[in-house]
C-alpha positions in Angstrom: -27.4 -50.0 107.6 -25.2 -47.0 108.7 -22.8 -47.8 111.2 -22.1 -44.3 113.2 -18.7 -43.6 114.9 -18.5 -42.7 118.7 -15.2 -40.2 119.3 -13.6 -41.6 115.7 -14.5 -45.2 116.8 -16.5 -47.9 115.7 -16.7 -49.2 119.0 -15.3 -48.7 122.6 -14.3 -52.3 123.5 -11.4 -52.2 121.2 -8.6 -51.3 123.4 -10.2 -53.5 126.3 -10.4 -56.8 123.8 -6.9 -56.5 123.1 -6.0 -56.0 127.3 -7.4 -58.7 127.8 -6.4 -61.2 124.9 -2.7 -60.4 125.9 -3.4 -61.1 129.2 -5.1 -64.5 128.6 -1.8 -64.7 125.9 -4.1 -65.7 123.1 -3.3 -64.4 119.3 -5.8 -63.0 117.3 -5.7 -66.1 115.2 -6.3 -68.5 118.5 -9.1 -65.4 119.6 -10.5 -65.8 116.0 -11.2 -69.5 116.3 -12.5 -69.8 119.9 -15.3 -67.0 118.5 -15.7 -69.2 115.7 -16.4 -72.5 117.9 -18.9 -70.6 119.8 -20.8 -69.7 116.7 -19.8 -66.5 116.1 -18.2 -66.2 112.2 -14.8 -64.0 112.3 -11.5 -63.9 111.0 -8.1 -63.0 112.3 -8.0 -59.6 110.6 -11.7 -59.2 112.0 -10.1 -59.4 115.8 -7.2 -56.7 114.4 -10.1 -54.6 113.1 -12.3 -54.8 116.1 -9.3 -54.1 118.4 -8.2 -50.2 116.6 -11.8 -49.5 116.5 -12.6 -49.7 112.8 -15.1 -52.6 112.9 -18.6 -52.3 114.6 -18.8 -55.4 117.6 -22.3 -56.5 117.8 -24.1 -57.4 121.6 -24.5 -61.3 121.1 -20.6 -60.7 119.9 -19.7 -58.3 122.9 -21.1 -61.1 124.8 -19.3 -64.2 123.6 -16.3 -62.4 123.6 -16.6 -61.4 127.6 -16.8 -65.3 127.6 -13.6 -66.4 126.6 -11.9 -63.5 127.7 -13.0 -64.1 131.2 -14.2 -60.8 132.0 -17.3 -58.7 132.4 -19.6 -57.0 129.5 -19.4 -54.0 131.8 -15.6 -54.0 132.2 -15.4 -54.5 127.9 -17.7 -51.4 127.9 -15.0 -49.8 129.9 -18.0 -49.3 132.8 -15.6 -51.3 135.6 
């Protein structure tokens, strides 16, 4: 499968994911394992990747991560 890039990115939620996981003061080790109780299989290094925008974030991922991060989809998405 080719994974595109959007402005040099491999997604747009990066800079929002990490916002919010210093907000809720969670590591990407303790962000890691929460996504991994809910089903979803990731690895500290993923989080790190996923946050400078060099790994693609799938929608059922997108979704479990507005989940434990308490906020919206649409405010990930950088749409609120």
């Amino acid at each position: 499968m080719k994974i595109y890039d959007y402005q040099g990115r491999k997604n747009i939620c990066g800079e929002r994911v990490h916002e919010a996981r210093c907000k809720n003061r969670l590591s990407q080790a303790d962000l890691a394992a929460r996504l991994q109780i809910k089903g979803i299989t990731i690895e500290r290094d993923s989080v790190s990747r996923i946050e400078i925008g060099t790994r693609f974030v799938a929608d059922y991922e997108l979704m479990v991560l507005s989940e434990i991060l308490g906020v919206s989809v649409a405010w990930l998405l950088g749409k609120e």
